[in-house]
Structures are given as structure tokens and as C-alpha cells.
N, C-alpha and C positions, 0 to 999 in steps of 0.2 A: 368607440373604438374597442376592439378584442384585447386589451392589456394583458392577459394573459399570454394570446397566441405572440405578441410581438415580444413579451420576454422570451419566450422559447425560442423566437428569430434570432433575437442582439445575441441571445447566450451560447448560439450555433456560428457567429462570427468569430473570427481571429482579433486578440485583443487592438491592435493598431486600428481595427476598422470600427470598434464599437461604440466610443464617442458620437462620432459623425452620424453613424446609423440611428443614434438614439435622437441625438438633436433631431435629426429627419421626421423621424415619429413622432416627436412631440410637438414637430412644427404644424405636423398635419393635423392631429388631434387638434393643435389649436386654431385652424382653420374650419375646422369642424365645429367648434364653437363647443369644445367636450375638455371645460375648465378639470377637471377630475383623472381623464383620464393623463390630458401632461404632466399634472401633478404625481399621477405613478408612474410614468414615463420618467421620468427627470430624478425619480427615487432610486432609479434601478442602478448599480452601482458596478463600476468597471472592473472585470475579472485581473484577478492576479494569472500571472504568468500560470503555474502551477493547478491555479483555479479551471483555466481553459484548456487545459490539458486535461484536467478528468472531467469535463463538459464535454470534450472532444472524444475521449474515451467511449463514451456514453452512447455517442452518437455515430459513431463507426466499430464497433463493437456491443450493441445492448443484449447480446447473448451470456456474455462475458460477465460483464456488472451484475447480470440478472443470475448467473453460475454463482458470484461470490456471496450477495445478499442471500441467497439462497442456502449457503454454505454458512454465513454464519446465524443464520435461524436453526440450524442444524446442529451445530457448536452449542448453543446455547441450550436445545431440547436437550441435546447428550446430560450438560454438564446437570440440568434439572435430573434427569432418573439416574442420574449414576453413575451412565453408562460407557464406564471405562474404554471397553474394547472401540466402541466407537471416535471413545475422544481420541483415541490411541489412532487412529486409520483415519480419521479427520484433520487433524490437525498438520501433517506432512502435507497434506495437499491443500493446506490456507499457503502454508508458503509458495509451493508451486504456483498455485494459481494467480496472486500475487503478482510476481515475477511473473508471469506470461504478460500480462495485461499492461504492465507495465512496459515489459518490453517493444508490446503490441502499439502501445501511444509513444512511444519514442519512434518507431520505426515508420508509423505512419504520417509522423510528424516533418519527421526528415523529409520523406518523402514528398511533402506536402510546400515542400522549403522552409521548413521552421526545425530551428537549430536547440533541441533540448540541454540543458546543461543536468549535472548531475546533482546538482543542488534541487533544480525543479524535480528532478524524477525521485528526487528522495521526498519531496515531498508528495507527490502522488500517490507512493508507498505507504506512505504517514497516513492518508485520505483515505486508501483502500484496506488500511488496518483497521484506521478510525469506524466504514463501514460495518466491518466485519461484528465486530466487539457492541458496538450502539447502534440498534434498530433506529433511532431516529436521524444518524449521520447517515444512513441506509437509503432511509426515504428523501435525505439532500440530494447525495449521490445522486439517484435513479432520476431526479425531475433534472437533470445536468444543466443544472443556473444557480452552479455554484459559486460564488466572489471573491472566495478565500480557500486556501486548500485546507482540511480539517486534519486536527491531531486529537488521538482520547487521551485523558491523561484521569488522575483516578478516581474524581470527581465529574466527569463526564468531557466533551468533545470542545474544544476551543479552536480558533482561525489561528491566522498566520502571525497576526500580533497577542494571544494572545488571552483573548475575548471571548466567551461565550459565544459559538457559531450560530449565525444566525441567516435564516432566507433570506432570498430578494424578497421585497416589501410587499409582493403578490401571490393569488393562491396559482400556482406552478400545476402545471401539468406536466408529467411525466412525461421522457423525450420518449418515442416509439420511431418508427424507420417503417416502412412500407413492407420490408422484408420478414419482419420480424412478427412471431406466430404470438398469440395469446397464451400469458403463462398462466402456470397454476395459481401465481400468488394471486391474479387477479379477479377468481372465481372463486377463493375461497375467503381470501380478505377481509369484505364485508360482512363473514358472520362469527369472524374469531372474537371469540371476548377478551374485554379488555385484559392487559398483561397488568399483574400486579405486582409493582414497580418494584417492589424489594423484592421478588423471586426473579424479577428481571436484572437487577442489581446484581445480586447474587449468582445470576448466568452469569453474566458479563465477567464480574470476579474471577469466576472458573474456568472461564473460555482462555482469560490471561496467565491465570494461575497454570495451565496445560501449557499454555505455550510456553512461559519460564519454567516448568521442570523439563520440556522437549528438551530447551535449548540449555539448560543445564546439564542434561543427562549428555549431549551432543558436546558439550564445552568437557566434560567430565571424560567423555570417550578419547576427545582429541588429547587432552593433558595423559590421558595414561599412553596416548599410543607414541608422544614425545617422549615421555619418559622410558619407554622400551627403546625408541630408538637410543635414545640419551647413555643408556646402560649399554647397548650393543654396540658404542662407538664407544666407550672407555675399555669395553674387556677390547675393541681393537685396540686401542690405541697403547692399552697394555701390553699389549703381544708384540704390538711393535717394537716396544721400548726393549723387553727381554731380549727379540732380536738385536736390536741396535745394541744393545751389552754384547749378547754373545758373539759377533762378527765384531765388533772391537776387542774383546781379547783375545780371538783368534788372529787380529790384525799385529796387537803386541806380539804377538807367540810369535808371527812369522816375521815379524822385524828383528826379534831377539836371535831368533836363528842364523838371518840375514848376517846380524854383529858377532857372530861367534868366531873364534881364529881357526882358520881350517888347521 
């Protein structure tokens, strides 16, 4: 039996259906008398909520997934030569993109009758950072039989509890759609030499490093522009107060006048 193609089957289900689906295949397998492959059948482990949401993603959008893995191979070369200007015009659009995709698998989810909460969508978010930043959370993503949703933290990428992320227990073929044209990664791929892991390290650092001064320089903008506001509501509310003096003692004045004996 193809244990490959049938993980790419189960990991294309809705999690409620995936158990059953899986017993199924291994029942067969073992009517087939293919002790080996139930054994990788029955390995294969049930997606988290969050998990099957960017499995899902994957699989009704692999243009999208294929834009952002893309994008942070891009991130990554910048931050290798240097090259500011670019991280500078990169990096607005990880967050954009992001948020699209995200949006994208909540909406299509809905639609689908499956009710996202926003605990799951944050973690999906977490998953499409996680790709962005670690080429190897990259290559989870893209084969969509993921089990866990992934977070990078600064030591490299961990699941939902925690743990060192890790595949399902077989070699995965990346999910592809009928629709979907042959990308560049796929033709150039096999002749890039190997990344050498501390220059890779090092991207990844930088790619983060860009996004916490963005969101500093962003955090920095909004604090000055509270505090303009902040100063332009005290000189009012000084003005106010002078008013409020002066129409009170012109309010004295005119009562004094009021008690005078004609």
C-alpha cells in the first residue's frame, strides 16, 4: 500500500473524520497481508484543531503558502547581504500576507461549516510566522500533514505542547491541487547547496531582529502620536478652565450688581 499517498488523504480530512478514515486503511493494509504498512498507518497521528486548519490552508490556497515560503527565503537572503532597503519593503508585507491567509482559512472554513475560534487562528498565525523565519517549518507547512500547529521560539520551532516539532512518521509529499502551475522552487531546488546552518541561523536572527525594530519603530510612532494627542487635550482643557474662571467672575460681577440699592 502507497502510505504516503494515504497520509496525504487522512491529512486532507476534517479532524472528526480522521480516526475512522485511518482505521479503514489499516484495515485494508491488513487484509493485504502488508504487516508494515498498518504499522505506518496507525503511526499517523490526529491533527490538532489548528493543525488542520493550515493542512487546509495548504490545500485550498497552495498559491498563498507557496507566496509566503517564498517570502521568507527572501527575508532571509536580504538579511545575508545586508540589504536594508529590502528588508525595509519586505517585511510590511510578511505581515500583510499573513493576515490574508489567515483570513483566507477562517473564511473558507466558515464556509465549509467549521467554526474557527480565535485561539485556533492565533495559532495558525504562530504556524505561518513559524514558516516564514525556519526553512524547515517551511517544508512541514508545504507537505500539509501537519499534527501540531508550530511556534519558532529562539532555539528553533516547537508544537502545540511544547516539543520539538516533528512529521508524521512518513516521507510526505507535498500537497499540490490540479490547478496549481510548477513553481520555481521546484526546479531550482535540487541544485542549491546545502545552507550552512550558522549563516542560516543568522538569517533567521535578522529576519526577527527586522521585525522587532518594524514593530518598535510602529509601537514608538503610536506612543508619540498619544502623547501629541495627550498635550493637545490638556492646552484644551486649560482653556477650558480660564474660561470657566472668567464667566464665573463675570457671573459675581453681575450678581453684585443685581444686590446693589438702587
Amino acid at each position: 500500500m502507497d502510505v504516503d499517498q494515504v497520509a496525504v488523504e487522512l491529512y486532507g480530512l476534517r479532524p472528526d473524520e480522521f480516526t475512522a478514515a485511518r482505521n479503514r486503511a489499516a484495515r485494508a493494509a491488513n487484509r493485504a497481508g502488508d504487516a508494515r504498512s498498518v504499522a505506518a498507518i496507525m503511526a499517523l497521528r490526529k491533527p490538532t484543531l489548528a493543525a488542520w486548519l493550515a493542512n487546509y490552508l495548504v490545500r485550498i490556497d497552495p498559491e498563498g503558502v507557496h507566496q509566503l515560503t517564498e517570502l521568507g527565503e527572501q527575508l532571509r537572503r536580504a538579511h545575508l547581504s545586508a540589504d536594508g532597503a529590502a528588508l525595509r519593503r519586505l517585511t510590511p508585507y510578511r505581515h500583510q500576507l499573513v493576515q490574508d491567509l489567515v483570513t483566507t482559512a477562517r473564511q473558507r472554513a466558515t464556509t465549509d461549516g467549521r467554526t474557527v475560534t480565535a485561539a485556533v487562528a492565533d495559532r495558525l498565525t504562530e504556524t505561518l510566522d513559524a514558516a516564514l523565519v525556519d526553512p524547515g517549518a517551511a517544508q512541514m507547512l508545504r507537505t500539509g500533514q501537519l499534527t501540531s500547529a508550530l511556534r519558532h521560539i529562539g532555539f528553533g520551532v516547537v508544537d502545540e505542547s511544547g516539543e520539538p516539532a516533528q512529521l508524521a512518521p512518513v516521507q510526505p509529499r507535498v500537497v499540490r491541487t490540479s490547478r496549481s502551475t510548477p513553481s520555481r522552487r521546484s526546479t531550482v531546488a535540487p541544485t542549491r547547496p546545502r545552507a550552512d546552518p550558522v549563516r542560516q541561523r543568522r538569517a533567521e536572527l535578522g529576519v526577527r531582529a527586522e521585525q522587532a525594530a518594524a514593530e518598535y519603530a510602529g509601537a514608538e510612532a503610536d506612543r508619540a502620536e498619544a502623547e501629541s494627542l495627550l498635550d493637545a487635550h490638556q492646552h484644551h482643557i486649560a482653556d477650558l478652565e480660564a474660561t470657566i474662571e472668567r464667566l464665573t467672575e463675570d457671573l459675581e460681577q453681575a450678581r453684585d450688581r443685581l444686590n446693589r440699592p438702587t
